[in-house]
TIPA-958345 format. One record per residue (C-alpha): residue number from 1; residue in one letter; chain; x, y, z. Coordinates in nm, 3 decimals, always signed. Last residue first. Layout:
<lomars>
LOMAR seq type mol      xx      yy      zz
LOMAR NUM    A   A       X       Y       Z
...
</lomars>
This chain:
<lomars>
LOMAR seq type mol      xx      yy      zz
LOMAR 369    X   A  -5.471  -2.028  +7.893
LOMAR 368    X   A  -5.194  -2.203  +7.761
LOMAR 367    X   A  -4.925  -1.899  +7.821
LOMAR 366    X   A  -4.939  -1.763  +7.481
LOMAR 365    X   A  -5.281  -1.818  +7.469
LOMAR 364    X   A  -5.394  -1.621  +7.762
LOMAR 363    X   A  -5.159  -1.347  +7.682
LOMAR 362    X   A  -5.356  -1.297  +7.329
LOMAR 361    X   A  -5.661  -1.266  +7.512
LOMAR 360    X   A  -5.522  -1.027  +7.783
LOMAR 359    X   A  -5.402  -0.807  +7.461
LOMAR 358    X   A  -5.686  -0.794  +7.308
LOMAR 357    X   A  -5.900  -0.642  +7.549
LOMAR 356    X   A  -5.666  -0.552  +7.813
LOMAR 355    X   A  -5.985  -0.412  +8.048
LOMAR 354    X   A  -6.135  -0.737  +7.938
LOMAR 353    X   A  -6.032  -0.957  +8.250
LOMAR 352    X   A  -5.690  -0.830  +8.336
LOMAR 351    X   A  -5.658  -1.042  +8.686
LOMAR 350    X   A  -5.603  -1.374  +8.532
LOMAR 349    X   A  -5.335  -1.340  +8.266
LOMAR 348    X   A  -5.145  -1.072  +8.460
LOMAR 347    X   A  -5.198  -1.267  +8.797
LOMAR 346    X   A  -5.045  -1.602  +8.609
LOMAR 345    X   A  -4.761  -1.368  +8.445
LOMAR 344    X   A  -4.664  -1.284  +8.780
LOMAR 343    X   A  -4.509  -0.944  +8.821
LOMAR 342    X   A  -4.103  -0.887  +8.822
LOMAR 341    X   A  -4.104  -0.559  +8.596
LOMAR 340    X   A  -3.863  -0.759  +8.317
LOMAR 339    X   A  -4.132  -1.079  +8.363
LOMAR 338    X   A  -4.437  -0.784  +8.305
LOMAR 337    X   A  -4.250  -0.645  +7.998
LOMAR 336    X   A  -4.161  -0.995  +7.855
LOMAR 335    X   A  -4.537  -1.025  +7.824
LOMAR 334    X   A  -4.630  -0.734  +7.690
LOMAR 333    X   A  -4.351  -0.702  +7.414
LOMAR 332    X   A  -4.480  -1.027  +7.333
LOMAR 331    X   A  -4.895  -0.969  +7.310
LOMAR 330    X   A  -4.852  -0.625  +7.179
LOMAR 329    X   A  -4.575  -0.734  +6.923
LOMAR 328    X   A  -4.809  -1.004  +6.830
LOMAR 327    X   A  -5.103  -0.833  +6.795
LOMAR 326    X   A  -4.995  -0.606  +6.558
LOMAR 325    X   A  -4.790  -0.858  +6.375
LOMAR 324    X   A  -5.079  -1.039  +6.326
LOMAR 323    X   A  -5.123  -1.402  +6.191
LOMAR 322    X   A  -5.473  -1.579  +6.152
LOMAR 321    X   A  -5.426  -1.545  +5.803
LOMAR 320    X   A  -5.084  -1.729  +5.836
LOMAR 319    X   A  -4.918  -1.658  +5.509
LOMAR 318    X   A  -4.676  -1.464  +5.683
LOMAR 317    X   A  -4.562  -1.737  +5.876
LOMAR 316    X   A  -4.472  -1.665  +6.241
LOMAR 315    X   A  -4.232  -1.554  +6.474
LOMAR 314    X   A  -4.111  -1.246  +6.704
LOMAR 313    X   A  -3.889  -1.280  +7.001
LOMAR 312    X   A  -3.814  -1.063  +7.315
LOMAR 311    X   A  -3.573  -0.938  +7.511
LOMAR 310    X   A  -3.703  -0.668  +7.813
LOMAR 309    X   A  -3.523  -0.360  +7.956
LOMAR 308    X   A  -3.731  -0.145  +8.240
LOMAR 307    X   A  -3.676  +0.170  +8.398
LOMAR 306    X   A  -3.909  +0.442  +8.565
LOMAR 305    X   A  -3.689  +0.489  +8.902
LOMAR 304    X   A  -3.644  +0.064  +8.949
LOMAR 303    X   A  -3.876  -0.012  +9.287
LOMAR 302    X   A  -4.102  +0.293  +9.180
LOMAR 301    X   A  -4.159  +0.105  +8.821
LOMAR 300    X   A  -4.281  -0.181  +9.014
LOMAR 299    X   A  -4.525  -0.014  +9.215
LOMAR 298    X   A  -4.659  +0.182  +8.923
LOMAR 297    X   A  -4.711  -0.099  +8.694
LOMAR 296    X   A  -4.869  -0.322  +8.978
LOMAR 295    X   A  -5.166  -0.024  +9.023
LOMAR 294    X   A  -5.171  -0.022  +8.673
LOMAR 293    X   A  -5.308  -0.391  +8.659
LOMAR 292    X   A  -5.116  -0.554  +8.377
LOMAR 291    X   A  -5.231  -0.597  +7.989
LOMAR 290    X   A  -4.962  -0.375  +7.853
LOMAR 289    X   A  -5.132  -0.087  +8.073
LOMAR 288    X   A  -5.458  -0.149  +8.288
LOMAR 287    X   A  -5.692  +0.022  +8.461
LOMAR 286    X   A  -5.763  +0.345  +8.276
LOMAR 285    X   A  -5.686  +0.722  +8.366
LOMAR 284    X   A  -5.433  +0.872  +8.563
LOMAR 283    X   A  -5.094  +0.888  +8.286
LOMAR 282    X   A  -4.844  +0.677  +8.353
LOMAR 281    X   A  -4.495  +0.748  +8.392
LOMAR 280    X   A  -4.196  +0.600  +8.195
LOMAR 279    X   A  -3.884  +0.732  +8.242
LOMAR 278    X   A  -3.713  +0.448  +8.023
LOMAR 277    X   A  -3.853  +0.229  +7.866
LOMAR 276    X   A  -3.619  -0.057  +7.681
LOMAR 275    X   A  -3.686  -0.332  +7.420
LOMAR 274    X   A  -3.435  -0.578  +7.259
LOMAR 273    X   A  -3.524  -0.804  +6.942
LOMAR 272    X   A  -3.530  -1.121  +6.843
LOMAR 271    X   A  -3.709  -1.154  +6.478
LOMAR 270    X   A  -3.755  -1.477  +6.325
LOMAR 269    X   A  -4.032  -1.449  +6.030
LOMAR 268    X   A  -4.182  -1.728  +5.809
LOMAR 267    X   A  -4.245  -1.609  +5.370
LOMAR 266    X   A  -3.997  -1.802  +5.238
LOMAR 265    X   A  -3.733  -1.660  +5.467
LOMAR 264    X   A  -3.796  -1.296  +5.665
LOMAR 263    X   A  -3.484  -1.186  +5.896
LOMAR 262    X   A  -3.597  -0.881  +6.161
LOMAR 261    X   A  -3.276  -0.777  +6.408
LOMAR 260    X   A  -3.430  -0.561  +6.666
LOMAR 259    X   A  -3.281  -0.265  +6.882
LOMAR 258    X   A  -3.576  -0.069  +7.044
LOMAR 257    X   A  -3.490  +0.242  +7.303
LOMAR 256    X   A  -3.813  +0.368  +7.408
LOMAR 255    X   A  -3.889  +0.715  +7.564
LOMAR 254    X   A  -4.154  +0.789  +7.878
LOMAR 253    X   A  -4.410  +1.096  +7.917
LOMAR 252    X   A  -4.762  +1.073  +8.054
LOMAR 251    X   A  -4.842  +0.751  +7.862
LOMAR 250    X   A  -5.163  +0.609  +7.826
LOMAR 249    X   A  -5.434  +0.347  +8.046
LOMAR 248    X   A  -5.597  +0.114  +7.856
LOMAR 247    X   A  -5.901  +0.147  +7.663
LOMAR 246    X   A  -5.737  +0.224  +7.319
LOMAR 245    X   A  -5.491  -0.083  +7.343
LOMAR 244    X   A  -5.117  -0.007  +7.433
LOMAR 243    X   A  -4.810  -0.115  +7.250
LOMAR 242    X   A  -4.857  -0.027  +6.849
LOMAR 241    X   A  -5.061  +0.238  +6.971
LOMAR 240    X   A  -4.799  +0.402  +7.178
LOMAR 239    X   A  -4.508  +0.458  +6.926
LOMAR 238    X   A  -4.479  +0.834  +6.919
LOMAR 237    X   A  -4.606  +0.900  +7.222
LOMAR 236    X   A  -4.313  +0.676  +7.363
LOMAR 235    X   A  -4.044  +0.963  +7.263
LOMAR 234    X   A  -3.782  +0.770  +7.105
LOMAR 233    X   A  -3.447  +0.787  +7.272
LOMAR 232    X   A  -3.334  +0.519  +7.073
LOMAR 231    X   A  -3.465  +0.317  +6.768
LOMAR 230    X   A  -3.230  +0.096  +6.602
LOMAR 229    X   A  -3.373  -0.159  +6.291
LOMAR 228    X   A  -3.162  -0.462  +6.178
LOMAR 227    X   A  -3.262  -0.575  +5.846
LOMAR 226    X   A  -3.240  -0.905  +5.676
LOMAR 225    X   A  -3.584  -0.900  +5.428
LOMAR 224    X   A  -3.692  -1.201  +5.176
LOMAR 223    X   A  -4.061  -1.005  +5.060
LOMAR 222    X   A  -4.070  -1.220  +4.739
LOMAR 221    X   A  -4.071  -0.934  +4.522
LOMAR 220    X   A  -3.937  -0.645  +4.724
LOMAR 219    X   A  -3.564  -0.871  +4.792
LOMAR 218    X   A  -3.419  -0.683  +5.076
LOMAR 217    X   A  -3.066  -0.603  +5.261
LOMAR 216    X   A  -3.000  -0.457  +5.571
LOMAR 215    X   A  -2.920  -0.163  +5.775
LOMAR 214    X   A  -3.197  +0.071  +5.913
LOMAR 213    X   A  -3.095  +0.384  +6.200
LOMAR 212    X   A  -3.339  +0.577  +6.414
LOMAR 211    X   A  -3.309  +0.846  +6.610
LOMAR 210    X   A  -3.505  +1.016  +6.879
LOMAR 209    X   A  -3.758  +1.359  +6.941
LOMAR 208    X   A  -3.922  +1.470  +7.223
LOMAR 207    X   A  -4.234  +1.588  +7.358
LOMAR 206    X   A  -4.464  +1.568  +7.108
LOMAR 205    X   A  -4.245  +1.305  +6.898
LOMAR 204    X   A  -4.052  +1.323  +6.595
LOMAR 203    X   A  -3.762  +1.034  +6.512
LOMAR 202    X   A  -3.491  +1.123  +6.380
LOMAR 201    X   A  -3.263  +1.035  +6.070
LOMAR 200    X   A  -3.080  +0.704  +5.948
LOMAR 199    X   A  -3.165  +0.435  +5.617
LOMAR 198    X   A  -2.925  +0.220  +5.465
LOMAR 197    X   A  -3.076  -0.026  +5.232
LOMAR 196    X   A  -2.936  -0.329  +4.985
LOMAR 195    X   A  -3.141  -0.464  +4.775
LOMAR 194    X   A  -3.164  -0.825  +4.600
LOMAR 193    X   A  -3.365  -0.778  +4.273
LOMAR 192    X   A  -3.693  -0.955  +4.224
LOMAR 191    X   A  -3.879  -0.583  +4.208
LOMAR 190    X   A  -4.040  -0.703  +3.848
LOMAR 189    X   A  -4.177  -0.394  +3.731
LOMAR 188    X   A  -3.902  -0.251  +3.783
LOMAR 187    X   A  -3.557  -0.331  +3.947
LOMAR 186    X   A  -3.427  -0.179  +4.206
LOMAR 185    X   A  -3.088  -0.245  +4.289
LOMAR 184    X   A  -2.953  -0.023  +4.554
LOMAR 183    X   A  -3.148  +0.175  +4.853
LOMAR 182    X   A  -2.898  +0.462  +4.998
LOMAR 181    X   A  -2.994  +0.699  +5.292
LOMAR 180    X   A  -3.019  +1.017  +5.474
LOMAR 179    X   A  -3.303  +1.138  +5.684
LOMAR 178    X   A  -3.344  +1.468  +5.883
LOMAR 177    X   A  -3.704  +1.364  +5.939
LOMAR 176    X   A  -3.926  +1.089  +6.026
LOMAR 175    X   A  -4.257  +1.136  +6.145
LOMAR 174    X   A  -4.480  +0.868  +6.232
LOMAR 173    X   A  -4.850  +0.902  +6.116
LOMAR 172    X   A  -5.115  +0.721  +6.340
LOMAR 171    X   A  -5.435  +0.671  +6.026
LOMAR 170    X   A  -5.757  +0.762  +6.179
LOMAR 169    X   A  -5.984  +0.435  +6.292
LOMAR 168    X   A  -5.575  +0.348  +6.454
LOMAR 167    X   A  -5.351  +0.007  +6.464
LOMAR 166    X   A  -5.411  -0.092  +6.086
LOMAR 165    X   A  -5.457  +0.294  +5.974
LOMAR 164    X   A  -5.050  +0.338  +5.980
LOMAR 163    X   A  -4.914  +0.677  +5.818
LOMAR 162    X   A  -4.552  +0.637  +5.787
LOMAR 161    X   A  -4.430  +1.012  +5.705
LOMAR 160    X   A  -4.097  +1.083  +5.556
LOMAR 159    X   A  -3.842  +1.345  +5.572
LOMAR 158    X   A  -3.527  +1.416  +5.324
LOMAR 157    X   A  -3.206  +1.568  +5.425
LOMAR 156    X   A  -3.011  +1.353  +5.139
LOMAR 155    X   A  -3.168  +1.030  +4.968
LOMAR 154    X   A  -2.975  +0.814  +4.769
LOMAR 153    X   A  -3.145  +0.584  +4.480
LOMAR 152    X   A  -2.909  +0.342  +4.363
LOMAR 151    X   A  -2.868  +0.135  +4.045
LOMAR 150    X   A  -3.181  +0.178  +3.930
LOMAR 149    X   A  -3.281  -0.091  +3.668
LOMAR 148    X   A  -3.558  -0.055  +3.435
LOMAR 147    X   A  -3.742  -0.345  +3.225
LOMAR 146    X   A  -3.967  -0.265  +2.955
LOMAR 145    X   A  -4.259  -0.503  +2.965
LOMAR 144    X   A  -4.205  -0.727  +2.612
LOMAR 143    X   A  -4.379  -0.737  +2.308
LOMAR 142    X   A  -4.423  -0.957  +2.024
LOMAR 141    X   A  -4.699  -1.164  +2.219
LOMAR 140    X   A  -4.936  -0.836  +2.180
LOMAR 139    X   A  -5.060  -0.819  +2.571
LOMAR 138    X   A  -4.845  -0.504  +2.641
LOMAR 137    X   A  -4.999  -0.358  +2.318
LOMAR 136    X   A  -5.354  -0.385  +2.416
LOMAR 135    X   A  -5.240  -0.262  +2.743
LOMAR 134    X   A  -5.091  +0.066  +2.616
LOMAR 133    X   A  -5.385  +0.150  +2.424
LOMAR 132    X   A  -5.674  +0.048  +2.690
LOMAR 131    X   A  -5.402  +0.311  +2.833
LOMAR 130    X   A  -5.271  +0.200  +3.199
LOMAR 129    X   A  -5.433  +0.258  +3.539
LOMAR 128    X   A  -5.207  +0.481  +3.808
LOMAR 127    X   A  -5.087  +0.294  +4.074
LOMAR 126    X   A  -4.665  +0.347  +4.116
LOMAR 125    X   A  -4.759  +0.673  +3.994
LOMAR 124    X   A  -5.015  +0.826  +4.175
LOMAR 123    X   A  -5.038  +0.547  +4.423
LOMAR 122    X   A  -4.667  +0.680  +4.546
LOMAR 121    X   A  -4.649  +0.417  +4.807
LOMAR 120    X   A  -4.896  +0.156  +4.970
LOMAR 119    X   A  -4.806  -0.126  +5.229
LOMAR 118    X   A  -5.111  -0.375  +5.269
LOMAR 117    X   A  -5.122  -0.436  +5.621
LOMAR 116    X   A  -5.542  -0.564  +5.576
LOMAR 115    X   A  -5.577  -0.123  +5.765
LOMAR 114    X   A  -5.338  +0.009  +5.503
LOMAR 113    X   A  -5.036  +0.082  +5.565
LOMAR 112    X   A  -4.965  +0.451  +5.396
LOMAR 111    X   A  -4.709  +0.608  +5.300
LOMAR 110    X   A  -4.574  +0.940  +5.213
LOMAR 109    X   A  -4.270  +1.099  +5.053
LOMAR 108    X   A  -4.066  +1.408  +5.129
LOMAR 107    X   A  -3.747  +1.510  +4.949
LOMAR 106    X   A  -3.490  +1.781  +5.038
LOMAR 105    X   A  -3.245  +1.661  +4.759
LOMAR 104    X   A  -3.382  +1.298  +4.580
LOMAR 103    X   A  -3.065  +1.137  +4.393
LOMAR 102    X   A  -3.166  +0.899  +4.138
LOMAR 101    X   A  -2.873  +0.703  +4.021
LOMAR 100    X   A  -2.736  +0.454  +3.788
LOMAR  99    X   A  -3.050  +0.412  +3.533
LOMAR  98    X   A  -3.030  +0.104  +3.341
LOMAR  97    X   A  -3.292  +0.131  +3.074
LOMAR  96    X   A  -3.417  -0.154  +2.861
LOMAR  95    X   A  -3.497  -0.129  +2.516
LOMAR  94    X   A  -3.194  +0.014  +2.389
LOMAR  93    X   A  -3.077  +0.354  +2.293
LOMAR  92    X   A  -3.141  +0.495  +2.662
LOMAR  91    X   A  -2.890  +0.183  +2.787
LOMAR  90    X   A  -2.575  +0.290  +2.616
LOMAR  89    X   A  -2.579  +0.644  +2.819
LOMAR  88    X   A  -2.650  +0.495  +3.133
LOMAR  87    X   A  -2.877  +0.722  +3.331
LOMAR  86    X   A  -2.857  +0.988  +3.565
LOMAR  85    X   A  -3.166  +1.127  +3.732
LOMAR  84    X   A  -3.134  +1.432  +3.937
LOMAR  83    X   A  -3.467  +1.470  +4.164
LOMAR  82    X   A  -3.451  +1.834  +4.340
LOMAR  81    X   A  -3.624  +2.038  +4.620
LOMAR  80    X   A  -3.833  +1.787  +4.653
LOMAR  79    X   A  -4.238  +1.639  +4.682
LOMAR  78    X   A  -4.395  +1.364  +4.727
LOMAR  77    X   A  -4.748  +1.168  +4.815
LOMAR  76    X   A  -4.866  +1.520  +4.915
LOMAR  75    X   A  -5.191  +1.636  +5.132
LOMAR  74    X   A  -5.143  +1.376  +5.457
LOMAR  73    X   A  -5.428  +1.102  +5.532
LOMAR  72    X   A  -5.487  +0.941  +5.151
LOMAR  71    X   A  -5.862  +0.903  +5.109
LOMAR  70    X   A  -5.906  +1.256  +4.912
LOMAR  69    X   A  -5.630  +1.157  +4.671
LOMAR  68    X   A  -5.268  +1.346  +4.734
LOMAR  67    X   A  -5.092  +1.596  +4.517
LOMAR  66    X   A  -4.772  +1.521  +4.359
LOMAR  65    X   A  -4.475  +1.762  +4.405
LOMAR  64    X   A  -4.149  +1.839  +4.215
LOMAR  63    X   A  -3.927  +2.154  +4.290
LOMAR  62    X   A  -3.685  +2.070  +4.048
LOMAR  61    X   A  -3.608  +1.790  +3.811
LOMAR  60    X   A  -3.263  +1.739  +3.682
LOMAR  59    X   A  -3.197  +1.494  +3.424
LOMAR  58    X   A  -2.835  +1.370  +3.367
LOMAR  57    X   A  -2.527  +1.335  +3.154
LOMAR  56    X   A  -2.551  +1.616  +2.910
LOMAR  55    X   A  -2.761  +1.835  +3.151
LOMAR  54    X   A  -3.149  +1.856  +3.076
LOMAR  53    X   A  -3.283  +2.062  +3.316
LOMAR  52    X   A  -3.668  +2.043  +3.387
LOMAR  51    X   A  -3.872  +2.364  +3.584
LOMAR  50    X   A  -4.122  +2.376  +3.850
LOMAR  49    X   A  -4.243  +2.015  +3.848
LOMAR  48    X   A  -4.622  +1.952  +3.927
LOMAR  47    X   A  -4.811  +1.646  +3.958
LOMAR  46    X   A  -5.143  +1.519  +4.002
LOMAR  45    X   A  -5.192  +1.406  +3.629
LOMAR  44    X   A  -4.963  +1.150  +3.634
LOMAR  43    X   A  -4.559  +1.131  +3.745
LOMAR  42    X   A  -4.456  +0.871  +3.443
LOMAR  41    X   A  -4.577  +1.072  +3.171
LOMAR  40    X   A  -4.332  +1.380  +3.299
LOMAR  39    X   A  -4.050  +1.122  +3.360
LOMAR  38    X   A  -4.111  +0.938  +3.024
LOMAR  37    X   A  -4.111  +1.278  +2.851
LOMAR  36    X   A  -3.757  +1.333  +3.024
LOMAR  35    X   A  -3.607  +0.995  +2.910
LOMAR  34    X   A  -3.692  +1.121  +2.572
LOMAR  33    X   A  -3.524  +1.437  +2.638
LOMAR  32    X   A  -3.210  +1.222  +2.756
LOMAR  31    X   A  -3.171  +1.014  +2.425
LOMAR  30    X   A  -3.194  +1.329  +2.247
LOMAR  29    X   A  -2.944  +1.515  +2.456
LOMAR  28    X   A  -2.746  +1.168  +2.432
LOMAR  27    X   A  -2.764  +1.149  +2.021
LOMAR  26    X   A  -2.631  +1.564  +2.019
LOMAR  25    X   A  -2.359  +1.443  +2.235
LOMAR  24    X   A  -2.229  +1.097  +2.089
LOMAR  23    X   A  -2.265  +1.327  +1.741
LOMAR  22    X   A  -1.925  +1.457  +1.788
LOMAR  21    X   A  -1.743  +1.171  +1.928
LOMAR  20    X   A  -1.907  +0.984  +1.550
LOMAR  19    X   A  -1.771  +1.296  +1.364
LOMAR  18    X   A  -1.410  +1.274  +1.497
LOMAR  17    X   A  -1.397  +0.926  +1.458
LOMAR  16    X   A  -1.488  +0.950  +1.105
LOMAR  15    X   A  -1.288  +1.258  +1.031
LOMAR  14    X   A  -1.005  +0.994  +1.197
LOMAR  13    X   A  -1.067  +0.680  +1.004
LOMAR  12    X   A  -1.066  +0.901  +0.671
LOMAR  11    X   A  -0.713  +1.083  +0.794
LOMAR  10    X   A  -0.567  +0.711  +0.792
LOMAR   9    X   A  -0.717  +0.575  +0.492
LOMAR   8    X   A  -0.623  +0.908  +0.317
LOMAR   7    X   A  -0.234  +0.844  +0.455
LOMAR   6    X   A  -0.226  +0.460  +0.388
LOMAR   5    X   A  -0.321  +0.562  +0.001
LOMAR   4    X   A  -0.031  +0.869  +0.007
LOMAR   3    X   A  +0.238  +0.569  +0.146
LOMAR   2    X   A  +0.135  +0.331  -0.141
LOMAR   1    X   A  +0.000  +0.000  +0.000
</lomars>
């Protein structure tokens, strides 16, 4: 090959090169627009977003929000300050999209547990009812769901409200603010990824607030969960009505320390776990607390200034439909309560009578009776 010949080859290969790094850009700002419709699509008709950047690596999307429905008990499903999406460049050309990070700034979110235990998030999205279009084409045996993996979603000064309406008529909403977290591997619509979580912040209470801190891993699809949950210095307001039935007798102040390590495994749950109260005072009214005759509460709380640590165990099979976590925690964090306070499980089980409502039931069978 002549020396001029190798020369044009050479400077061809190059204006070529040079012309395919150039259009890389202009084919990604496409690419990424597209993504951006998706987004808008994606969030429904209850949604607002101030304003959209598209960078020429990511999608920025500011001041978001998404109205509630009249049945859900707080006004927003979402909202934040900022939602950056950055996706794999290769992956917006294809069918499937890998995403490597969503990264909410100032975010809020919502959920709701409803009162079967049913666990519901962003309904305005994660709920909304296809096309007749859309579905018609989803059932054409040439085509396949779209599958999209987030690599992580990270979550910086962020708050969240648990709204429970299987313990309360009116929904009990936990506050958690002041969060900060990572959740990897999420994989839609499938969710049979295995995900890791890190979640800390505070927990808000009327009189106080505490911390909380979630490590562990999670599979959303067949519900397989490790985690190891930390509550401490949690102001017992906060938590009452997962411990105390509506006619018993309250909390006047008092904070809980919890420390449990939850492992779910083809559907059956092991979960030891520690509990502590610590300046716990009663308030005046009802009979009972945890199932035990106040008047033995207060005397045994005197003997050891307000204090009591307890170990305790939760099991069962998830499939179970006579299984309730509810009741369960009530009934076990009850009973290890009365052994750590030194009163007779036979007088707790025998001198409640119905002022425990469920609570003296569930003691009586978990000690025979």
């Amino acid at each position: 090959m002549s020396r001029p010949l190798r020369s044009r080859i050479l400077l061809g290969a190059l204006v070529a090169l040079l012309l395919l790094l150039a259009a890389l850009p202009v084919g990604f700002h496409f690419a990424v627009a597209r993504l951006k419709s998706e987004v808008e699509s994606a969030l429904g008709e209850r949604s607002t977003v101030g304003a959209i950047e598209v960078g020429w690596n990511a999608l920025t999307l500011h001041d978001v929000a998404v109205r509630s429905a009249p049945d859900w008990p707080v006004p927003e499903e979402l909202r934040a300050r900022s939602i950056r999406v950055s996706p794999s460049l290769l992956s917006l050309f294809s069918h499937d999209i890998v995403i490597h990070e969503v990264a909410l700034d100032a975010a809020y979110l919502s959920m709701l547990r409803t009162r079967k235990g049913n666990l519901r998030v962003l309904p305005a999205v994660l709920e909304a009812p296809h096309d007749e279009a859309d579905e018609n084409s989803q059932s054409a045996p040439a085509a396949a769901a779209r599958r999209i993996t987030i690599e992580a979603i990270s979550l910086a000064d962020s708050a969240l409200d648990y709204c429970d309406a299987s313990v309360a008529r009116k929904p009990h909403c936990i506050a958690l603010r002041a969060l900060n977290g990572r959740f990897t591997s999420l994989a839609l619509p499938a969710l049979d990824a295995h995900s890791d979580l890190h979640l800390d912040g505070s927990v808000e209470g009327p009189q106080r607030k505490g911390s909380l801190s979630l490590d562990g891993d999670i599979t959303l699809a067949t519900r397989d969960l490790d985690l190891t949950l930390k509550l401490a210095g949690v102001d017992l307001h906060t938590v009452e009505p997962y411990l105390i039935k509506a006619a018993e007798t309250g909390v006047r102040r008092g904070t809980l320390d919890l420390n449990i390590h939850a492992k779910v495994a083809r559907r059956k749950l092991n979960a030891p776990g520690q509990l502590t109260l610590s300046d716990l005072e009663l308030a005046e009214h009802g009979n009972s607390f945890l199932g035990m005759p106040r008047s033995l509460v207060i005397s045994s709380l005197k003997d050891r200034d307000g204090r009591v640590r307890v170990d305790f165990s939760l099991q069962g099979n998830l499939d179970d439909p006579k299984f309730s976590l509810n009741e369960m925690m009530a009934t076990r964090v009850a009973a290890s309560v009365a052994q750590g306070l030194g009163i007779s499980l036979q007088g707790v089980v025998g001198g409640v009578g119905k002022a425990a409502g469920g609570i003296g039931e569930g003691l009586k069978k978990l000690f025979g009776g």
